[in-house]
C-alpha positions, 0 to 999 in steps of 0.5 A: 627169685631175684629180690628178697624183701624180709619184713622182720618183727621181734617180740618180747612179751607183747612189747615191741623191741625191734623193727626193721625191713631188710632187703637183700638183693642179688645185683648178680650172681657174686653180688648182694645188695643190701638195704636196712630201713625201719620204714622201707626207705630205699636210697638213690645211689649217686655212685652205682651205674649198674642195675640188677640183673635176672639172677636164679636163686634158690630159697630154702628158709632163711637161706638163699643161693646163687651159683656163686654165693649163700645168704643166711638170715639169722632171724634171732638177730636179725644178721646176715651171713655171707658164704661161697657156693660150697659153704665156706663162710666168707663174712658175717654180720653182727649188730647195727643201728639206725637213727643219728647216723648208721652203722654195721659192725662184721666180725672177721677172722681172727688173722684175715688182713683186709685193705683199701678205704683210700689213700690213708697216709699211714704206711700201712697196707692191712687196715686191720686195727685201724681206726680213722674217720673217713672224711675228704681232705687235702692228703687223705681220701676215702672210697668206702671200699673195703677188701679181704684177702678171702675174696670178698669186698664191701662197697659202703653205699654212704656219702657222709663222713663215717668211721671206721673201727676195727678192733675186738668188738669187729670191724665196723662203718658208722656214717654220720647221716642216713636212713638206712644202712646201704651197702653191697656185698662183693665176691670175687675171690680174688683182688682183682675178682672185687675190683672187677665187681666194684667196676662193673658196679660203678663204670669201667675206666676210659682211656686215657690219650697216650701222651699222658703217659709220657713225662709231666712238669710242674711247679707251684707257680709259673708266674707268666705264660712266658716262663711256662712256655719256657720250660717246654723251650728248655727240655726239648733244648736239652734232648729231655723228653717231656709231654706235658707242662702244668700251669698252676693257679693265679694266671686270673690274677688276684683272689677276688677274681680266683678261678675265674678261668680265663687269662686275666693276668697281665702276665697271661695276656697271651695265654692262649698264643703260649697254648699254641706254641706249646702244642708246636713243640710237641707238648700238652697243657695242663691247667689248674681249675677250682671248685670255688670262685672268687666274688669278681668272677662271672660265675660267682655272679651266676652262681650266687644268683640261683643259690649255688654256692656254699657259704663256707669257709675255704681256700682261699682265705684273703683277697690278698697274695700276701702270706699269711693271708690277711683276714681283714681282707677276706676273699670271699671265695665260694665253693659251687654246689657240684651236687645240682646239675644246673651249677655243673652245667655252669661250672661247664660254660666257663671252664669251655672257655679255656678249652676253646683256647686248647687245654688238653687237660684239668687239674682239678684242685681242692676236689676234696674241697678245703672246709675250714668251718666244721660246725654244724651249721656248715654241714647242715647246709642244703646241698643239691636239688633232692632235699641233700644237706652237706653232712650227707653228701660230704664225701662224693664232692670229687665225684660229682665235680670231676663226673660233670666235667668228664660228661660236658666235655663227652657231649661237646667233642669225641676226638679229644679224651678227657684227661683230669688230674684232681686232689680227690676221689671218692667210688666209681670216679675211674668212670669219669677220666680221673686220676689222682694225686695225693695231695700236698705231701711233704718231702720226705724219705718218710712220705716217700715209703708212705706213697706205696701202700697209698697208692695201693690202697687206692687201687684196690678200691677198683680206681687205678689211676694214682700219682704223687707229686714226685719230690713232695710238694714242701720241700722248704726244710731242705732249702738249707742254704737259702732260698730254693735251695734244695736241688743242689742239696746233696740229701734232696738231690738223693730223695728226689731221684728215688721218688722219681724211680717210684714215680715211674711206675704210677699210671702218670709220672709227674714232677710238682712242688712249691718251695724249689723248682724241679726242673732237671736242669735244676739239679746239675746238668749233662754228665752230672750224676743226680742229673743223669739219673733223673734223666734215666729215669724219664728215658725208660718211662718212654720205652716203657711206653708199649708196655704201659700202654697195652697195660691201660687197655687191659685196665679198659677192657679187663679190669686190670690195674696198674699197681698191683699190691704182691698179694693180687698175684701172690696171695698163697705167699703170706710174706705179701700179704702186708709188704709196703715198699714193692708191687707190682707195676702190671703183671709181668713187672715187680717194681721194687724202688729205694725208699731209704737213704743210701748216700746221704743221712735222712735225718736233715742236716743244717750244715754241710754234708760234706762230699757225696761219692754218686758213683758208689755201688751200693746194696739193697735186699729185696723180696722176691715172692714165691711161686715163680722165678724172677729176672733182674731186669738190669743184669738179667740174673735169674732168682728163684722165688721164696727168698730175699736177695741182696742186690747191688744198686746205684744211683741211676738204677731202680731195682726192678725185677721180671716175672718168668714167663714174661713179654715186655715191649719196650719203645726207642727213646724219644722227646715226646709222644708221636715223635717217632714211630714204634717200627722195631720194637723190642720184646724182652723175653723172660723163659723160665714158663709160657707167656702172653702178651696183647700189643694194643695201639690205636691214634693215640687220643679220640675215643675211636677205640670205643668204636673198634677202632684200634689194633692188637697183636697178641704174642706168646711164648712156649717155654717147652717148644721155645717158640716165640709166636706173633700172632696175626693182627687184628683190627686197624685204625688210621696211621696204622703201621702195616710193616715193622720189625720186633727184635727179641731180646733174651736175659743174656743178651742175645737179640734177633729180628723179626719181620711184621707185616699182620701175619703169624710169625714163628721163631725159635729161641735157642737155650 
């Protein structure tokens, strides 16, 4: 019996208390659904692609089994408890209530942490006792997905803002707008085990092109297309890689004609020529679009005219460039309604302008979207075509502006992927070729740390593409010595290579803020230690590329993640189980980055602070989990897991360590992606336990690869043989490499060569 409908009536002395249908579905084995509704109401989910499937369930009472799950009814009341197979209680519910909104509340075990919800920007990892309204915003965003480090997962089926509380009454999600409780049930076992089940719930992740995983800059702003081109111009002048240049907002020209998505600036008049001189030297382009429109822009009018267009205040608020923004001169600036598919449909038509110039890439801005108007009235608004008002659809902006973009560009070509960077997410946008930032942080060792678990807690909500704007957005309070004055202050200098170390390990690695530019040359130059270290840093992101990338295919096809929180991998290590400044990048790499000041104070100082020796050794301690031994990436020492170790550290170097019984591919450095060919790669080989590795490559851009259209090579490692094998090559693509040479590379040092042309090679690795 697949679907259960439980019509459940208690009665006390003739007098009607409480009436409720329930619905308890098996979408599969390890998956429930569950819908409570005083009339039957069944919601339509706008973030759900899955649809149920034939799943056997036995029924005995109030209790009903899967292979993988038992649901027990309480009829007294009226509550759901969730068990595995052989018993053991995973969740219960407690009391509910629909009516003025909707609300669960669960009771968990005294000391089980869960995780997830979104990017809250608190430091923490563990969501127990934490209490935060959930509502989209500049620099937080919320999924409605939680996760327990028992295995199990919820996936709150409610697009309105909802509180979350957790505290000795239990754990509970009360949304503002609803008729029925709607929310399904997930258990994996694992973290991976509720990120695969909320995938297969809501879309695997495309890939993404491989350039993106190359280096990007940015600045808020780039004030003519002359300047942009610029600094493409000067990175590949000064032998820095760079894949991909970010133009942000104004090449339209004044606030009334914001977002008007084409180049209307005096400045930007040969916006279209400066795309094509940046794809000769190698680069992408990036280019900032809103979810609003000013009042002189053509989709304004066409929007306006079919009522699709909000009537909210947003950003932003003046016609004028000046700051701060006059109010006598309002902007008039407009959100679209991205929940009707004629208003997407138009969002599309003038965003296809800039794609026919060549855009290779969206940063989507104020997804969230700015609403600086919280009154009733405002969220009172209709939204979309099924009857929607903005308090209930709230939350999934970002989905359904990003989820139209990504479908109208699909339909137009298959040979360019589509890449969309944007300010916010909300569940199931991994399906639709976004990553996301975290908004407009400001600079600071603070902020820094805060990243970690951010962009962890966003992983677990089953979207694994994170960044941050490395540096911070604001960095004013380190102009101390006048304007834009920051990369040559010893303390931002400090805090902008640490950031830029983390940063290497986000699925995308990107320089951004306002107040200072951030270009390399910005902090010194060749030979100079702040910038050979940042310069450290871009060159191992690009020989780490091999690595990532088979990394983004296992993410496609196996739903891995790229960051990983210790406790994915080490769960049975309690000492993980809430660590906020390491992770995993992968599974063979623990990234374990300085977030604290080793040169300079992190308090700011207004004077001089004095000399700054960059060339000082330092020492940091770091944890290492128990469960296997670890290699330092840098010197190759070998540590025994369980302990936390003291570690010497310098400037250029990330700490960083690898997993025994490892293959990291590394690449040779280039200037940008596709400038030279992966003909003799490196495979660092970390013995200690056996290994496996899969090598994917493919073009590198077009969505061939959902064709078959892509090669792997799988390598692996038997510690107690000491055999390296590279297996046979399956599959083949064009521009494929039919010959190339890998050279191992141990610990110690030693390197031996190997011959590859597709066929089973073997080699064995003296101790």
């Amino acid at each position: 019996m697949k679907r259960i409908l439980l019509a459940l009536v208690a009665l006390l002395s003739g007098t009607l208390l409480w009436s409720q249908e329930i619905k308890v579905e098996f979408f599969t084995p390890g998956i429930v659904h569950v819908v409570k509704s005083p009339n039957g109401t069944q919601p339509k989910s706008l973030v759900i692609t899955a649809k149920p499937e034939e799943v056997a369930v036995s029924h005995s009472g109030n209790t009903w089994k899967s292979k993988e799950l038992i649901v027990k009814l309480n009829p007294a009341s009226k509550s759901l408890t969730f068990l595995t197979a052989k018993g053991k209680v995973l969740l219960q519910e407690s009391s509910c209530s629909i009516g003025q909104g909707v609300s669960q509340v669960f009771t968990l075990d005294k000391d089980e942490a869960i995780y997830g919800l979104g990017t809250i920007q608190n430091g923490k990892m563990n969501r127990r006792g934490e209490h935060k309204r959930m509502e989209q915003s500049n620099l937080e965003d919320f999924q409605s997905v939680i996760q327990s480090i028992k295995g199990w997962g919820i996936y709150w089926d409610n697009y309105s803002p909802t509180q979350f509380d957790d505290d000795e009454n239990g754990m509970l999600l009360k949304s503002e707008a609803g008729e029925a409780i709607d929310y399904y049930f997930m258990y994996g076992g694992s973290a991976d085990g509720v990120i695969a089940q909320m995938r297969h719930l809501t879309g695997d992740v495309p890939m993404f092109p491989l350039w993106t995983y190359g280096f990007w800059q940015s600045k808020e702003r780039y004030k003519t297309a002359n300047e942009t081109l610029g600094i493409v111009q000067q990175y590949r002048k000064l032998g820095v890689p760079l894949d991909g240049i970010i133009q942000d907002w104004q090449y339209w020209g004044s606030n009334y004609l914001w977002n008007a998505m084409d180049f209307l600036s005096e400045e930007f008049s040969n916006g279209p020529q400066m795309i094509d001189e940046v794809h000769k030297l190698g680069a992408h382009f990036m280019i900032s679009v809103w979810a609003s429109f000013g009042p002189m822009t053509k989709a304004y009018h066409e929007l306006d005219e079919k009522g699709l267009l909000f009537d909210f205040e947003t950003w932003p608020q003046s016609g004028l460039t000046f700051w701060p923004p006059r109010k006598d001169y309002p902007s008039g600036v407009r959100v679209y309604d991205a929940f009707s598919p004629e208003a997407r449909a138009i969002y599309w038509k003038h965003l296809k302008r800039l794609y026919d110039y060549g855009t290779d890439a969206w940063w989507m801005d104020s997804t969230d979207p700015d609403c600086f108007d919280s009154s009733p009235e405002t969220y009172a608004h209709k939204a979309g075509q099924e009857g929607g008002t903005w308090r209930s659809l709230r939350n999934a902006f970002p989905l359904e502006t990003v989820r139209g973009v990504y479908q109208a560009q699909r339909n137009v070509s298959s040979q360019k992927r589509v890449f969309i960077m944007t300010r916010s997410s909300f569940a199931g946008q991994q399906h639709y070729g976004s990553n996301m930032w975290s908004g407009d942080v400001t600079s600071s060792w603070d902020m820094l740390r805060k990243q970690v678990p951010a962009g962890l807690s966003f992983s677990l909500t089953g979207n694994p593409n994170f960044n941050t704007d490395i540096g911070g957005f604001f960095c004013g309070a380190y102009n101390t010595r006048g304007q834009a004055s920051a990369p040559r202050n010893p303390q931002y200098q400090e805090l902008y290579v640490r950031w830029m170390q983390y940063g290497l390990f986000c699925p995308i690695f990107r320089s951004h803020g306002a107040d200072a530019p951030r270009e390399i040359w910005q902090f010194g130059q060749k030979s100079e230690p702040v910038y050979d270290a940042i310069e450290e840093a871009i060159r191992l992101r690009y020989r780490l590329l091999p690595y990532l990338y088979s990394m983004a295919w296992q993410v496609t096809t196996a739903n891995e993640s790229y960051m990983r929180p210790l406790f994915s991998d080490f769960a049975g290590d309690r000492r993980v189980w809430d660590m906020t400044d390491e992770f995993m990048f992968g599974r063979s790499i623990l990234a374990a980055p300085i977030l604290s000041p080793q040169y300079t104070r992190e308090e700011i100082v207004r004077g001089d602070v004095g000399s700054v020796d960059w060339n000082a050794t330092k020492t940091a301690q770091k944890y290492l989990p128990k469960g296997t031994n670890w290699f330092d990436f840098w010197t190759g020492k070998r540590y025994a897991g369980g302990q936390t170790v003291t570690i010497e550290t310098t400037l250029e170097r990330v700490p960083m360590f690898v997993r025994a019984g490892s293959i990291v591919p590394m690449g040779p450095v280039m200037q940008h992606v596709g400038e030279q060919q992966w003909d003799n790669l490196e495979l660092r080989l970390y013995p200690g336990a056996d290994a496996t590795f899969t090598l994917y490559e493919d073009e590198g851009d077009n969505y061939n690869y959902e064709k078959g259209i892509y090669s792997t090579i799988p390598i692996s490692w038997k510690e107690r043989s000491r055999t390296l094998t590279i297996g046979s090559r399956q599959g083949t693509y064009p521009g494929m490499l039919e010959q190339r040479q890998f050279t191992v590379v141990t610990p110690d040092g030693r390197r031996q060569t190997i011959s590859y042309s597709g066929q089973p090679v073997e080699v064995k690795i003296a101790n």
